[in-house]
C-alpha positions as a Markdown table, in Angstrom:
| # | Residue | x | y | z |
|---|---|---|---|---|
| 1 | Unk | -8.8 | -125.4 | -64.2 |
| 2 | Unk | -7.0 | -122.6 | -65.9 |
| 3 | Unk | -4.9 | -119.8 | -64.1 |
| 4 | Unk | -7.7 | -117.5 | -63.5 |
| 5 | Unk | -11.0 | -119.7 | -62.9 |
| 6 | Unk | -13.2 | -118.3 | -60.7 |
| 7 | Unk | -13.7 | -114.9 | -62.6 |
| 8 | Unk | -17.0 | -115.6 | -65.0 |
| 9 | Unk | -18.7 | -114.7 | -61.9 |
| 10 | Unk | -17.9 | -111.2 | -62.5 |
| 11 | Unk | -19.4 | -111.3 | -66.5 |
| 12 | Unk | -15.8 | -111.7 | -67.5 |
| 13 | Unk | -14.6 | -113.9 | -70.6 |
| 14 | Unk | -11.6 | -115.3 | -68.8 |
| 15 | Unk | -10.2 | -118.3 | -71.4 |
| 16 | Unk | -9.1 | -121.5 | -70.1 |
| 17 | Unk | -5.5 | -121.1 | -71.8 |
| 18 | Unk | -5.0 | -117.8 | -71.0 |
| 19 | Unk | -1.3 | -116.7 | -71.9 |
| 20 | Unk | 0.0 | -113.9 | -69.5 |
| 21 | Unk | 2.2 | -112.5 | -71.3 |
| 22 | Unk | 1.1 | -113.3 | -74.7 |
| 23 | Unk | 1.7 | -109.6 | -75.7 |
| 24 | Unk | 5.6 | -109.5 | -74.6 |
| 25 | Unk | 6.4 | -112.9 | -76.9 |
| 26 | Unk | 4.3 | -111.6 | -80.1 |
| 27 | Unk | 6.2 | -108.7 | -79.7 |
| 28 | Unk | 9.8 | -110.6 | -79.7 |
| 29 | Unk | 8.4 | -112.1 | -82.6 |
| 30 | Unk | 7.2 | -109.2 | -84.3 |
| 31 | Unk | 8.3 | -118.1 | -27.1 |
| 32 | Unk | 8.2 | -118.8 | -23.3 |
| 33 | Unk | 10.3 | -117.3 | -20.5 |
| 34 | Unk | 13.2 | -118.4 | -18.6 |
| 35 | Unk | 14.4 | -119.3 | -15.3 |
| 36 | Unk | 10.7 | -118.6 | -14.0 |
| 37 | Unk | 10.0 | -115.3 | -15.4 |
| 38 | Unk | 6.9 | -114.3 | -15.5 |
| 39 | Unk | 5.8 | -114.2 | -19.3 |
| 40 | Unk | 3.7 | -111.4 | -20.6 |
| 41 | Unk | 0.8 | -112.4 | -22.7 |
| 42 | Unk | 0.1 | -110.4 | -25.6 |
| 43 | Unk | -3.4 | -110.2 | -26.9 |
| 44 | Unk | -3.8 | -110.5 | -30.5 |
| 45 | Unk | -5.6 | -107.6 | -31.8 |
| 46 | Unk | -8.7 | -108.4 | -34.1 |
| 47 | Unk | -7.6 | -107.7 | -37.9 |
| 48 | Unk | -10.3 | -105.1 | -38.5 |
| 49 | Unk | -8.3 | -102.7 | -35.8 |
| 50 | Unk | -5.7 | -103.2 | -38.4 |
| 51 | Unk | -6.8 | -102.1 | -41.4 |
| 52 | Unk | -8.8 | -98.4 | -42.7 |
| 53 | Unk | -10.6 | -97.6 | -45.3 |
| 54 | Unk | -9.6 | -95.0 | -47.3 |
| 55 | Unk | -11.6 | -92.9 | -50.3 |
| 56 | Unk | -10.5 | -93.4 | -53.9 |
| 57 | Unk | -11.5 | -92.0 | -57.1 |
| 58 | Unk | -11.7 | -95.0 | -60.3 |
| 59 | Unk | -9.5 | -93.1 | -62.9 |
| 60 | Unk | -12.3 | -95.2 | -65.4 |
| 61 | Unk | -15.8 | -94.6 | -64.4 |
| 62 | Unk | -15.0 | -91.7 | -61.9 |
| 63 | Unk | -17.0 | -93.0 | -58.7 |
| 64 | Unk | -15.6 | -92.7 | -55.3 |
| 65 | Unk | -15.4 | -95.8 | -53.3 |
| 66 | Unk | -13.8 | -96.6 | -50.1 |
| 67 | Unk | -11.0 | -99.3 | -49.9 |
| 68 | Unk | -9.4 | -101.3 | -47.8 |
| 69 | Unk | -5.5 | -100.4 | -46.5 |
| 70 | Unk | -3.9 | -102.1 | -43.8 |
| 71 | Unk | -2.4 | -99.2 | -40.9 |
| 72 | Unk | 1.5 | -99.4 | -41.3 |
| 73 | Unk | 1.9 | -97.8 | -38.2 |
| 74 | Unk | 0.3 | -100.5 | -36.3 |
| 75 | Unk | 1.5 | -103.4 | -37.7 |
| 76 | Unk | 5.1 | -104.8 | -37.0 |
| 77 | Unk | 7.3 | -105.9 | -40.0 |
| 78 | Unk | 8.8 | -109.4 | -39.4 |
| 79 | Unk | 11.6 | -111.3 | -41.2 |
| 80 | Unk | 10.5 | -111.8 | -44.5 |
| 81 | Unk | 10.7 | -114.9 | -46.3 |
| 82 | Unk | 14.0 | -116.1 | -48.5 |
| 83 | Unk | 12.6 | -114.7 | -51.6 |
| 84 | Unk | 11.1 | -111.5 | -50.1 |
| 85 | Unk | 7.7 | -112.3 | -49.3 |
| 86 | Unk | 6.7 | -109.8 | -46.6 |
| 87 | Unk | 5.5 | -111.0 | -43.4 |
| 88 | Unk | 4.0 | -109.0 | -40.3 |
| 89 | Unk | 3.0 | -109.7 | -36.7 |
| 90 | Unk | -1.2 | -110.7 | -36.5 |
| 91 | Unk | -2.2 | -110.0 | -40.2 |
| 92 | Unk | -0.9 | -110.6 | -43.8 |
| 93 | Unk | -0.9 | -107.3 | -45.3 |
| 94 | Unk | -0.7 | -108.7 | -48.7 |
| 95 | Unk | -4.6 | -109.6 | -48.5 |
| 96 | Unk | -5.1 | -105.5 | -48.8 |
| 97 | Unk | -2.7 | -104.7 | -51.7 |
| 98 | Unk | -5.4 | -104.8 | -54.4 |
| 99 | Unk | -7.6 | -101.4 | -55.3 |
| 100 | Unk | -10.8 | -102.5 | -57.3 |
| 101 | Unk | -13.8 | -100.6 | -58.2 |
| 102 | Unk | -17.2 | -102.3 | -57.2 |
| 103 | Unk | -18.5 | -100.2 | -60.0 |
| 104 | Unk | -16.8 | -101.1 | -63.7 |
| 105 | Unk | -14.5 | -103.5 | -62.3 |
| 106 | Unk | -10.9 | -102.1 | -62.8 |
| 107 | Unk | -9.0 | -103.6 | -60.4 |
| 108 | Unk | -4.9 | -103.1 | -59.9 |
| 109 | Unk | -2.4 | -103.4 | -57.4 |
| 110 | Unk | -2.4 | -100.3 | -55.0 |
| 111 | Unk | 0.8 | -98.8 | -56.6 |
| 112 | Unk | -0.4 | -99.5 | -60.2 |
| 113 | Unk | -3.9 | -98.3 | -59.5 |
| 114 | Unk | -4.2 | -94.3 | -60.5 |
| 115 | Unk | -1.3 | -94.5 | -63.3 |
| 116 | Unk | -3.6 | -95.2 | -66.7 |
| 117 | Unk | -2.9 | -94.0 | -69.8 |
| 118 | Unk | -5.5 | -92.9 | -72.4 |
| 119 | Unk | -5.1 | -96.2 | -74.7 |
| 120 | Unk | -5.5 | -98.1 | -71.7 |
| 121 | Unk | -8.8 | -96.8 | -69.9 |
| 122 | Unk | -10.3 | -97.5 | -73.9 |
| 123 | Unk | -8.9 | -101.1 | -73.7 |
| 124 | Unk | -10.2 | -101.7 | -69.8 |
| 125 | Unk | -13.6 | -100.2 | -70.8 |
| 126 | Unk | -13.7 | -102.5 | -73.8 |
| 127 | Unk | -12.5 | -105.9 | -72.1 |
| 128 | Unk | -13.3 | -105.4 | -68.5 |
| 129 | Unk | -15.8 | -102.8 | -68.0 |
| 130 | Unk | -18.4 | -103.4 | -70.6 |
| 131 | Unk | -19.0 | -107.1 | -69.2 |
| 132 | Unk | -18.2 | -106.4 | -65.6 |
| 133 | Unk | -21.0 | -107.6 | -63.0 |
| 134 | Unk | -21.0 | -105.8 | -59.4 |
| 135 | Unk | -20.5 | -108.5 | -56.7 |
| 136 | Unk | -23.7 | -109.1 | -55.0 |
| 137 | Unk | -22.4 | -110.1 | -51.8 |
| 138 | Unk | -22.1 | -107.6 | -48.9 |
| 139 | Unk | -18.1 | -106.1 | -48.7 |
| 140 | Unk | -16.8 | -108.0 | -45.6 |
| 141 | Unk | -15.3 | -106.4 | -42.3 |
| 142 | Unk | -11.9 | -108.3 | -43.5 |
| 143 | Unk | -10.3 | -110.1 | -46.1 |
| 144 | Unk | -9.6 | -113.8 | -46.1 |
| 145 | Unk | -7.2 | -115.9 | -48.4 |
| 146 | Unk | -10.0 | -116.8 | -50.9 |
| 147 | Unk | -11.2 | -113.0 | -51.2 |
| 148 | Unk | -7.9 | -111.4 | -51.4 |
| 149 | Unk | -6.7 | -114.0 | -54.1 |
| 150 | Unk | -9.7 | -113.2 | -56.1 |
| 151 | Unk | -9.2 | -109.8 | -56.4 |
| 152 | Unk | -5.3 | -110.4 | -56.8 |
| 153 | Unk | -6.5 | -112.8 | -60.4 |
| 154 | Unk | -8.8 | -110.0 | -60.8 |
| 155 | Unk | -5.8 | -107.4 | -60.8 |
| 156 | Unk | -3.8 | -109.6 | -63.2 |
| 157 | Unk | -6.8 | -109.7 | -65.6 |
| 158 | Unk | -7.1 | -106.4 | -65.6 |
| 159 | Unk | -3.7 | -105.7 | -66.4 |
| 160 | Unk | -3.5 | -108.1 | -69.2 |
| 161 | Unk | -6.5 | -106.4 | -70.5 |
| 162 | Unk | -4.8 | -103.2 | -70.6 |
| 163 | Unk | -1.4 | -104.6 | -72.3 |
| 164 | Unk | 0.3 | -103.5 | -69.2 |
| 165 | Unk | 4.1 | -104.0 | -68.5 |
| 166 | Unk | 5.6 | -107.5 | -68.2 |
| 167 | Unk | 6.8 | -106.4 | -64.7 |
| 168 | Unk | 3.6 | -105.5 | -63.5 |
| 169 | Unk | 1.6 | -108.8 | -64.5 |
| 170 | Unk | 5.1 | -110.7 | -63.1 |
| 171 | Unk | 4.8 | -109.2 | -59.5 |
| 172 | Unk | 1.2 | -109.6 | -59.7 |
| 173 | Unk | 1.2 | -113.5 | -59.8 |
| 174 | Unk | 4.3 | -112.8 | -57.3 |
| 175 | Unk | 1.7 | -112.2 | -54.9 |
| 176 | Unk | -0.8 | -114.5 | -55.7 |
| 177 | Unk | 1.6 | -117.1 | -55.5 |
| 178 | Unk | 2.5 | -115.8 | -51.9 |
| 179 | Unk | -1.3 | -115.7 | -51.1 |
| 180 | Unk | -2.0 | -119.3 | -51.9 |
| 181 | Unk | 1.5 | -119.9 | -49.5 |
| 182 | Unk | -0.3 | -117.8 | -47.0 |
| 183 | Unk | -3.0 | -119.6 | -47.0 |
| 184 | Unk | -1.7 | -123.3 | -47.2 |
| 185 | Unk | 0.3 | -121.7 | -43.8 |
| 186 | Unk | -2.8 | -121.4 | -42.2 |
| 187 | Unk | -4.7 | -124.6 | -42.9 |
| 188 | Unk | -4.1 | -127.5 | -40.9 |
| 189 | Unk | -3.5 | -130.9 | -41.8 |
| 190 | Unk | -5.2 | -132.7 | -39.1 |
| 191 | Unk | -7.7 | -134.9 | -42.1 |
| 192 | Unk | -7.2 | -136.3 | -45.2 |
| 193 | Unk | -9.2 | -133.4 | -47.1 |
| 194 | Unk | -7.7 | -130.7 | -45.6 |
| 195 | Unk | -4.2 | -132.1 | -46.8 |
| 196 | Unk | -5.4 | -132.1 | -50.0 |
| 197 | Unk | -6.8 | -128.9 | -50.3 |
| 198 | Unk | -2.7 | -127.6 | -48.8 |
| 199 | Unk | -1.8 | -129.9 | -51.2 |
| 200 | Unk | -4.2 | -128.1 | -54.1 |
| 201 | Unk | -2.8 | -124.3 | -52.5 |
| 202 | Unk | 1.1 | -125.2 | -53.6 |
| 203 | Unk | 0.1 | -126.5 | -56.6 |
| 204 | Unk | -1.3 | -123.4 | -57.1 |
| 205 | Unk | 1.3 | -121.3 | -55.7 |
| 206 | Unk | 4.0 | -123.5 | -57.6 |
| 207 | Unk | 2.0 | -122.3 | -61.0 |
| 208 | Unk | 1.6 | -118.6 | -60.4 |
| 209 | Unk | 5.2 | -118.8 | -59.2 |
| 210 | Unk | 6.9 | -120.0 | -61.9 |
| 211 | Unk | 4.6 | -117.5 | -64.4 |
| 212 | Unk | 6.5 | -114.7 | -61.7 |
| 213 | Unk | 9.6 | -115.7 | -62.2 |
| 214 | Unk | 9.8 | -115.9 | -66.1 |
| 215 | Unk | 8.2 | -112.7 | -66.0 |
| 216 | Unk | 10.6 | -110.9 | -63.7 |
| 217 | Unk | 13.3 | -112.3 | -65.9 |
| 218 | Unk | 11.9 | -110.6 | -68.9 |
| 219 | Unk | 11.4 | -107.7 | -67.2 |
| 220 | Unk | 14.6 | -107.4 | -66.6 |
| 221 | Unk | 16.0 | -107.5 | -70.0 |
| 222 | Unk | 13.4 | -105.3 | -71.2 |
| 223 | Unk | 12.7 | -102.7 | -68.9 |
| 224 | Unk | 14.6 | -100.0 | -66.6 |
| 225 | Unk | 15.0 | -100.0 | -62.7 |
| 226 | Unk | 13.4 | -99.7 | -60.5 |
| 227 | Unk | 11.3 | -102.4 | -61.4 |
| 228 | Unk | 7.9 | -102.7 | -59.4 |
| 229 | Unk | 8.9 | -100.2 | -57.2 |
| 230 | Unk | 12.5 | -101.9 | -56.5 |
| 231 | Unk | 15.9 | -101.5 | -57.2 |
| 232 | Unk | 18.3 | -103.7 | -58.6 |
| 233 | Unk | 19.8 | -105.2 | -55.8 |
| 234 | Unk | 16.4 | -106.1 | -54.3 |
| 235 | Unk | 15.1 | -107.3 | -58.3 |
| 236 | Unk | 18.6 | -109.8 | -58.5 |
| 237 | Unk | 17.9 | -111.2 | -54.7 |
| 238 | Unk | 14.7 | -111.6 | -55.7 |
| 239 | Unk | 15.4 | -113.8 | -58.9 |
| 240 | Unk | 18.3 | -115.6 | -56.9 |
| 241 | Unk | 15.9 | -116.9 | -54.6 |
| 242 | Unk | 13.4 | -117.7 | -57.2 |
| 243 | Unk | 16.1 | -119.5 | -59.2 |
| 244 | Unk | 17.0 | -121.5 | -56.1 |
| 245 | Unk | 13.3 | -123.0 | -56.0 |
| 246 | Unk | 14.4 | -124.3 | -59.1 |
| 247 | Unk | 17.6 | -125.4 | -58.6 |
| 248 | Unk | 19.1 | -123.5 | -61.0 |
| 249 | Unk | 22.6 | -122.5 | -59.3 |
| 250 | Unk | 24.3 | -121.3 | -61.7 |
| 251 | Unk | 22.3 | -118.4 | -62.7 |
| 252 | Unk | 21.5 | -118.0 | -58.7 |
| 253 | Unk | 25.3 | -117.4 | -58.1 |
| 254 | Unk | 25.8 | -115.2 | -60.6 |
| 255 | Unk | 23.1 | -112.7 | -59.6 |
| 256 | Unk | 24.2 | -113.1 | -55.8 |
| 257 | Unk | 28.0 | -112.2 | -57.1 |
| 258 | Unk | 26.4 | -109.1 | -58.9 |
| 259 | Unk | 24.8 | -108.1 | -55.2 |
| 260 | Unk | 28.2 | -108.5 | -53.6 |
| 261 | Unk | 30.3 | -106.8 | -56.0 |
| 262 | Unk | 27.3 | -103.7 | -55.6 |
| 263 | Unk | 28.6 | -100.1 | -54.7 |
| 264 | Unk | 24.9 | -99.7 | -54.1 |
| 265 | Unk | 23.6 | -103.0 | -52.0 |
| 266 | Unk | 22.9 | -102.4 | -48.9 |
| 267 | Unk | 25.3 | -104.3 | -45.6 |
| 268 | Unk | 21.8 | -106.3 | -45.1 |
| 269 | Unk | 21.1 | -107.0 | -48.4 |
| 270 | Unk | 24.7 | -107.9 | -49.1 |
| 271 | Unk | 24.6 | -110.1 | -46.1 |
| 272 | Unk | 21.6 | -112.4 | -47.2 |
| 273 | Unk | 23.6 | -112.8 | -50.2 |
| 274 | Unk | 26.3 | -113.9 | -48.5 |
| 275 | Unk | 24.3 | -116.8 | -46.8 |
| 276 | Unk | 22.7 | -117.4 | -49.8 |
| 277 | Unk | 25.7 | -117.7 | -51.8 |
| 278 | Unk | 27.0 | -120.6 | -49.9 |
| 279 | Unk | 24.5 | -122.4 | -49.5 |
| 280 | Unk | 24.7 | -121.9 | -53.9 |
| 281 | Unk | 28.2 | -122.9 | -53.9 |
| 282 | Unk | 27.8 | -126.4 | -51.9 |
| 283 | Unk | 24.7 | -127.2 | -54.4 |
| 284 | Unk | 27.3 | -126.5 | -57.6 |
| 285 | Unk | 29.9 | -128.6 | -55.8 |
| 286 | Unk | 27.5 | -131.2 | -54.7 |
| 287 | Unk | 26.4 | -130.9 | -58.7 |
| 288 | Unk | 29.8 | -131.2 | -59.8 |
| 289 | Unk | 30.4 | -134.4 | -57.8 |
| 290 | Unk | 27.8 | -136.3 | -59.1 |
| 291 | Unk | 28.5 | -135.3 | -62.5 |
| 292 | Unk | 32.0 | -136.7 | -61.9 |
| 293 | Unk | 31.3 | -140.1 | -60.4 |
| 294 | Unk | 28.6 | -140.7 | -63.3 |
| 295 | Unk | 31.3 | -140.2 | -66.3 |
């Protein structure tokens, strides 16, 4: 099953081996209350009063659609996760990131969306729209999991087909590979099937993950901050988190020494460093300990 299965639906010729960022190496190359209180109970709002729909023009074929945005002023922002995956009270907001025209099929991240440059409309007209086949089924009322990581492979297919920058197509499968977490989050394990299809999302999120992270790690060599919309503080937190997931300490200290040495970190930003940094420091001693009772 390659990386972006599930898109021949659309008329698309999505290739098994697929190479994200084929371009950028060919270029190289050439809770309760207490004591008795009475507890207030909360109810959960439905999703849909969450989200709006807002008109947008395709920058390619020109037709006005309406797409979905989640309301930021009624949602609440929660503690994120370790490597910055945003979370908020009653609804993942990263199901609504992606803008994608029912018409020709250009699709993009809502920040990436109207910015197209001449050469690039020819190339998504060519690769995308020519082939392109309008979903049939009915738009639904919400997003779930499956829907919003289709259109999320959707937006990464789109930006390949338009050569667009390693940084984009990196935070792209960022956030597929914090979809598939979302959803595995969701599911629960209570059969044998249903822990294998958990089991099947972090697969899944493991692969678009580690696509992300040697991305972003490009990106950073090869292009200017911000980067996606961040700044370098955020980018090196980002990576040091990333490069914790793979155990790779050394690099992880050295971007969470760059934070804390930063006249321009923030005092939060420098503090999740701070935790994160020993937590980095025991792994490299634990590391070194090993190594010295194995010689």
């Amino acid at each position: 099953m390659g990386l972006l299965s599930g898109l021949e639906k659309f008329g698309l010729k999505v290739s098994k081996d697929i190479d994200i960022f084929e371009d950028e190496q060919e270029n190289q190359r050439g809770k309760g209350g207490e004591n008795g209180d009475t507890v207030k109970v909360t109810e959960i709002p439905p999703e849909e009063s969450l989200i709006l729909e807002k008109s947008v023009t395709c920058p390619i074929c020109d037709r006005v659609f309406r797409t979905k945005m989640v309301k930021s002023g009624r949602v609440k922002r929660l503690e994120s996760d370790r490597d910055l995956r945003p979370r908020h009270q009653y609804i993942d907001t990263l199901k609504y990131d992606v803008c994608s025209c029912p018409e020709c099929g250009y699709t993009a991240l809502h920040r990436y969306f109207p910015n197209l440059t001449r050469i690039q409309k020819k190339m998504l007209e060519e690769e995308v729209c020519a082939t392109f086949r309008p979903p049939t089924e009915k738009e639904p009322a919400v997003y779930d999991y499956d829907i919003a990581i289709e259109r999320c492979k959707l937006s990464l297919f789109n930006t390949i087909a338009k050569k667009g920058k390693v940084s984009e197509k990196a935070y792209t499968c960022l956030k597929i590979a914090w979809l598939y977490r979302g959803k595995a989050e969701t599911m629960e394990s209570d059969t044998e099937a249903k822990e294998l299809l958990i089991q099947q999302c972090k697969k899944e999120e493991e692969e678009f993950y580690r696509q992300a992270y040697e991305g972003l790690v490009k990106a950073v060599s090869t292009e200017m901050f911000p980067i996606c919309g961040m700044d370098q503080g955020t980018v090196d937190f980002l990576l040091a988190a990333m490069s914790v997931h793979y155990k790779k300490y050394d690099v992880a200290s050295k971007l969470l020494a760059s934070i804390l040495t930063s006249q321009t970190a923030g005092r939060q930003m420098k503090n999740r460093a701070l935790a994160m940094k020993e937590e980095v420091v025991a792994e490299l001693r634990k590391g070194k300990k090993l190594g010295e009772k194995s010689e």
